[in-house]
C-alpha positions in Angstrom: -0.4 36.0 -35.8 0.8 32.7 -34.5 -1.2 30.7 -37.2 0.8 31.8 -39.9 4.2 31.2 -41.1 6.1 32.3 -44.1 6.6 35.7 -46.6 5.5 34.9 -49.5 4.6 31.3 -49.5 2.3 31.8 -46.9 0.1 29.4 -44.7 -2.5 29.6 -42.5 -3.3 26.2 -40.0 -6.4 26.1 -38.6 -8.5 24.0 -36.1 -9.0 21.7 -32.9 -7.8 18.5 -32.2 -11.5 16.9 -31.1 -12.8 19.3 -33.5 -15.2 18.7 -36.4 -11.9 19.4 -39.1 -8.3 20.7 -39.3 -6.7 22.0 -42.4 -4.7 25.3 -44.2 -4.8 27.8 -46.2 -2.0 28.1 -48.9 -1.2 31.9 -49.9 1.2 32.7 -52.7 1.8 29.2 -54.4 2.6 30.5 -57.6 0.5 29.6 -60.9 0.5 26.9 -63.2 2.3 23.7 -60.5 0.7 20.7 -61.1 -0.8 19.4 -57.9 -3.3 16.4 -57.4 -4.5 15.3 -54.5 -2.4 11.9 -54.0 0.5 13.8 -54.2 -0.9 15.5 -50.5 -2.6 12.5 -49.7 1.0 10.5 -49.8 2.5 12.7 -47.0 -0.7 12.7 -44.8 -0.2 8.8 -45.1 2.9 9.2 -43.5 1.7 11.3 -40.9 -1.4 10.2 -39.6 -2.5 8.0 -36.5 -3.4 4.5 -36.3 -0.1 3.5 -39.3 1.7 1.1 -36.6 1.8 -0.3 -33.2 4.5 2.0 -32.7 1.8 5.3 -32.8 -1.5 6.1 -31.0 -4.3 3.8 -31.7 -6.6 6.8 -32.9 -7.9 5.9 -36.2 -8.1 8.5 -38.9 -7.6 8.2 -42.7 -6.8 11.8 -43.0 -8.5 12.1 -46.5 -7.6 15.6 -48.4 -9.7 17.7 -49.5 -8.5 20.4 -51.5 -11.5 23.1 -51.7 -9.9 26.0 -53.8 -6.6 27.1 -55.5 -6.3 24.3 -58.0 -8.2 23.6 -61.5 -7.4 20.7 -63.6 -4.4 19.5 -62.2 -2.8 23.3 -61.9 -2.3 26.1 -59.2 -4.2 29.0 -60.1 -2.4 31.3 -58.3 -5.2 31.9 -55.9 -5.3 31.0 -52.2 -5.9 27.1 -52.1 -7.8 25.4 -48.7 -7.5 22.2 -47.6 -9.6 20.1 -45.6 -9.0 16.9 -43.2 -12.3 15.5 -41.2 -11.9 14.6 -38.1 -13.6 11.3 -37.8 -12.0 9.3 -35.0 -12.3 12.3 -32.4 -13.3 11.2 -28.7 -13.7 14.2 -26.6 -15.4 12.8 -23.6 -12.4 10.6 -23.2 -10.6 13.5 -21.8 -13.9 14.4 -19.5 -11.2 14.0 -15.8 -9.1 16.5 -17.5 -11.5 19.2 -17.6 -10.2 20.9 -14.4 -6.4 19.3 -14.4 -3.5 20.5 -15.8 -1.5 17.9 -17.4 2.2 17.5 -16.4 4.3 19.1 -20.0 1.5 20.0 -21.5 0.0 23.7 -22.8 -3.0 23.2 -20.5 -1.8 26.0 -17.6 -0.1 28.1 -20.1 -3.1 28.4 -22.6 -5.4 29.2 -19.4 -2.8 31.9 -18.2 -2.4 33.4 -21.5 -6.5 33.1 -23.3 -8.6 32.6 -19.9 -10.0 29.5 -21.6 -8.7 26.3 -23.1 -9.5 23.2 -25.4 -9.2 20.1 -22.5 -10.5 18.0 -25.1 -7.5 16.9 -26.5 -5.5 20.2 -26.4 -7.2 22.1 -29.0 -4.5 24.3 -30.9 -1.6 22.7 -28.7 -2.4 19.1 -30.0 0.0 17.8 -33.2 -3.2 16.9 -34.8 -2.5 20.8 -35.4 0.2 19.4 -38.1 -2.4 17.7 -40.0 -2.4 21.3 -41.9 1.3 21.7 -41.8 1.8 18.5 -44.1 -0.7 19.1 -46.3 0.8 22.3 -47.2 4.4 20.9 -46.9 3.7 18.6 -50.1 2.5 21.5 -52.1 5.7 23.2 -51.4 7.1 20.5 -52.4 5.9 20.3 -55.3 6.8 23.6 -56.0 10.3 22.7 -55.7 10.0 19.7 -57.7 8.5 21.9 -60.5 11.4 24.4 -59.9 13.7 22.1 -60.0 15.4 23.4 -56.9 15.9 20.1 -54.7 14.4 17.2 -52.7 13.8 17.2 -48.9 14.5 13.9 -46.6 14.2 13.6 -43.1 14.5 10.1 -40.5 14.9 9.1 -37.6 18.3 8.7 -36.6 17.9 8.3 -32.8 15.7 7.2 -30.1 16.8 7.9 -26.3 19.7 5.5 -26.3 20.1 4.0 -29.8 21.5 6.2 -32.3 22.8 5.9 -35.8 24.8 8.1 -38.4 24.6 7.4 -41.5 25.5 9.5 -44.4 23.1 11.9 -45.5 23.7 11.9 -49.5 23.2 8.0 -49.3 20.2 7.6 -47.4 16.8 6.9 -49.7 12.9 7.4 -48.9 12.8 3.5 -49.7 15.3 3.0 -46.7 13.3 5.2 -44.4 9.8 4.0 -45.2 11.3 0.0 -44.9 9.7 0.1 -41.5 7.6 1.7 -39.0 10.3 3.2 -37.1 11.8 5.5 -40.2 15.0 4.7 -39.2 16.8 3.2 -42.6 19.2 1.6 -40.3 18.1 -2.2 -39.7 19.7 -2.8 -37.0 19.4 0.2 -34.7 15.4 0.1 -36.4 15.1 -3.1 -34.9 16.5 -1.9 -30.9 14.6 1.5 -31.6 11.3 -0.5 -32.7 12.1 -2.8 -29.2 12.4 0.2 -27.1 9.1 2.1 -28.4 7.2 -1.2 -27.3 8.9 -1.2 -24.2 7.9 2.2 -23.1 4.6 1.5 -24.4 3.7 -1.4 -22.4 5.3 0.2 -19.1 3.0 3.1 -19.7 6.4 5.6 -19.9 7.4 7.6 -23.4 10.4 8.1 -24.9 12.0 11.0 -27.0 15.1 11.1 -29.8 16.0 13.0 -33.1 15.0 13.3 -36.8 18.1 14.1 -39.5 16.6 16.1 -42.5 18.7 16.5 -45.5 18.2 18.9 -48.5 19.5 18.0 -51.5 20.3 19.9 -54.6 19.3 23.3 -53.1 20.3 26.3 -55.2 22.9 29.2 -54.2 21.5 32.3 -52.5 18.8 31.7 -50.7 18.3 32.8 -47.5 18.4 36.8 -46.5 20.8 38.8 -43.9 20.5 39.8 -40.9 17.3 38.3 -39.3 15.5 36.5 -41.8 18.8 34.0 -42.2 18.1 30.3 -43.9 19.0 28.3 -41.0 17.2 31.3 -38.4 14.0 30.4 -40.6 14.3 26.8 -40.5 15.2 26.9 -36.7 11.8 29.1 -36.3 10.0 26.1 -38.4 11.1 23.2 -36.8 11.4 24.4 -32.8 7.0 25.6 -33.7 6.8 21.7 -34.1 5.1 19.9 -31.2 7.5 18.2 -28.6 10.6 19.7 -30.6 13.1 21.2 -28.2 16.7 21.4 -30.1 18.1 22.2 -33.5 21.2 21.9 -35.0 23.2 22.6 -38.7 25.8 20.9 -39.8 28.4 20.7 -37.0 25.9 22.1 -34.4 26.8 21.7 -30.7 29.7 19.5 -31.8 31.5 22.3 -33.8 32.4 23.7 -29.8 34.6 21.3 -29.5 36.5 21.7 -32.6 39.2 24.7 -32.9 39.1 27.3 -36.3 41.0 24.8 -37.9 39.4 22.2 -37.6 36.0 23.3 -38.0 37.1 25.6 -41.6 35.7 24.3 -44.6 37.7 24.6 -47.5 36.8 25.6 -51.3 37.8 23.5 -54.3 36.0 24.1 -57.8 34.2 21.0 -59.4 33.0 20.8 -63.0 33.1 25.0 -62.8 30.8 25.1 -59.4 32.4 25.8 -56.3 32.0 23.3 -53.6 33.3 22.7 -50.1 35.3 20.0 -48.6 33.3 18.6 -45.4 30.1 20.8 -45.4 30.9 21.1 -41.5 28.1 24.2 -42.2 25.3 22.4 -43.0 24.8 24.0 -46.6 24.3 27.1 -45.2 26.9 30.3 -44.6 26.2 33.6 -43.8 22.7 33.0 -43.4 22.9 32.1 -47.0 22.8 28.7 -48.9 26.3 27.8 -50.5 24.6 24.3 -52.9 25.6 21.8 -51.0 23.6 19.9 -49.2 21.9 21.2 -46.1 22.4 19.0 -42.8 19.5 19.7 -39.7 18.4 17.6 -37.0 15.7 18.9 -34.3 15.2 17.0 -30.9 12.0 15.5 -30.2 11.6 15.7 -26.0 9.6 12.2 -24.8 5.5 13.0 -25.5 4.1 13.9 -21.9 1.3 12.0 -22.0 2.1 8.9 -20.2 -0.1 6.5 -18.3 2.7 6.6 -14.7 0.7 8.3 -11.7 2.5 12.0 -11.7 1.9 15.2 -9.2 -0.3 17.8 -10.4 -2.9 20.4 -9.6 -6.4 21.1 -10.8 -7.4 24.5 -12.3 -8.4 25.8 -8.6 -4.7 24.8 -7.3 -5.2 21.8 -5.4 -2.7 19.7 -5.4 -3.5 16.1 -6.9 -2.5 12.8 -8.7 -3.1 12.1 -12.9 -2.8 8.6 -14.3 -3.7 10.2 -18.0 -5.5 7.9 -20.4 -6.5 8.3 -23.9 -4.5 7.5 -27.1 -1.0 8.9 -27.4 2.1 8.1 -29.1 4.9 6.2 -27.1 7.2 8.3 -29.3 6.6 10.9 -31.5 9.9 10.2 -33.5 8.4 8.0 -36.7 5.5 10.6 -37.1 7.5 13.3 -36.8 9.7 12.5 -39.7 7.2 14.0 -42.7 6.5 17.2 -40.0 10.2 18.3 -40.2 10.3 17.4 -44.0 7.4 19.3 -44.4 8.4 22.5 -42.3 11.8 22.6 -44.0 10.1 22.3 -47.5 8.1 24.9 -46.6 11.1 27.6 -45.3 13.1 26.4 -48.4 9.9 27.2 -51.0 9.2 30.4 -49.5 13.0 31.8 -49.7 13.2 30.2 -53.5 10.0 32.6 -54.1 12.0 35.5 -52.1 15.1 34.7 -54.1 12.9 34.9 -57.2 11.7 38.2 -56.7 15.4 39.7 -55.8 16.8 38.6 -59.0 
């Protein structure tokens, strides 16, 4: 069902945007990881509304609660639930939407498709949706962690015009968290943070790209022919709200190169074999190679803007929407612990897969 994602690391996201909660269920975290709650806590943090004048004005704390799965400090093994309140929810601010469709929004497709639809908000199609996503991202994380089997990093590394590249085995989580943009870049931080206001104040939204790096991954995971690593974290990261591209390693750009060019040599290092540029992104065949794994996912501009656009109304009448409520300008700075997350999530459940091959 379109709920779930993953084999045997498993999750199951559940709830409305203006409803009373949102959360997950976690399926197949193996026993014995130690897991508190600030360690889930840290990454909803990240995530949630209200951190900046850069994100929507809705105020939620986002408070964990984990209901099941964990006992003095450990994974049991069992399914484990977690629960965020919804406290902040305003559904009769979206009252003129009951009977409009919102310009790139799910609001015509989830009618076509269920016969019904959540107008408060979006329901299902809302990123408050992710709120469950994170939460189970950090346990996969900390899965990893225990496993020793890598760290996962993700910024912002452009915004419609400004963009930076830095390089990804330099950049820390202290650079990314220096500001509210998450771009570890000061300078393009400060134009991106500029731009963000910008669009805010004319009412307009603006779109860009988050770089994730994995670091220390092992060899060997990922499985041929359809359940590749970079097929699985393409299927992770495009489910995101608002995400529209993905790219590893060279992406797009290797098009331009010839064979040549784009070939990555071998060389042996301290008795591991390594490669020279890593144009791959860490990833060949489908399979991890152990060096580190290079994605970035576009982020198109959020659609809910306060301009006068053309629409129609659920009968087909054609009309006019000025859309109010609270919405991010950009998604970008949130974004960043939703692809983190997503690719922590695709890399625990193949280290589990990998597990259960060897």
């Amino acid at each position: 069902m379109g709920s779930s994602f993953g084999q045997l690391f498993r999750i199951h996201t559940w709830g409305e945007s203006h409803g009373g909660a949102v959360g997950v269920v976690v399926d197949g975290c193996p026993p014995r990881i130690p897991l508190a709650q600030e360690a889930i806590q840290e990454d909803l943090d990240r995530r949630r509304p209200g951190q900046s004048h850069l994100t929507t004005p809705r105020q939620e704390e986002d408070r964990a609660e984990i209901l099941s799965g964990v006992f003095e400090g450990l994974t049991l093994g069992t399914p484990i639930l977690i629960l965020v309140h919804n406290r902040d929810a305003r559904p009769e601010a979206y009252e003129q939407l009951r009977d409009v469709y919102r310009p790139s929004h799910a609001d015509y497709t989830y009618q076509a498709k269920y016969g019904i639809r959540n107008w408060q908000g979006g329901g299902r199609a809302s990123a408050r949706e992710t709120v469950g996503r994170v939460a189970a991202g950090a346990v996969a994380r900390q899965v990893l962690r225990h496993r020793d089997a890598g760290e996962v990093l993700a910024w912002v590394s452009q915004v419609h015009a400004v963009e930076t590249k830095l390089d990804p085995l330099t950049v820390t989580r202290e650079l990314v968290e220096a500001g509210p943009t998450r771009c570890p870049d000061p300078e393009a931080a400060r134009q991106i943070e500029r731009r963000i206001d910008d669009a805010r104040r004319r009412g307009d939204s603006l779109g860009g790209v988050v770089t994730c790096v994995a670091r220390g991954i092992p060899v060997g995971l990922g499985d041929p022919v359809f359940d590749k690593l970079e097929a699985d974290l393409a299927k992770g990261l495009l489910s995101l709200p608002a995400c529209k591209g993905f790219e590893i390693g060279s992406g797009f750009a290797s098009t331009r190169m010839t064979g040549s060019e784009h070939n990555d040599p071998f060389y042996v290092e301290e008795g591991r074999v390594r490669t020279r540029a890593n144009r791959s992104g860490g990833v060949q065949g489908g399979i991890s190679n152990g060096e580190a794994i290079v994605i970035r996912a576009a982020f198109k501009p959020t659609a809910t803007i306060r301009l006068d656009q053309e629409t129609v109304t659920t009968s087909g009448e054609t009309t006019r929407l000025e859309a109010s409520g609270r919405h991010d300008p950009c998604v970008l700075p949130r974004a960043v612990p939703m692809v983190e997350a997503m690719v922590a999530l695709v890399l625990c459940d193949h280290l589990l897969r990998q597990r259960a091959i060897s």
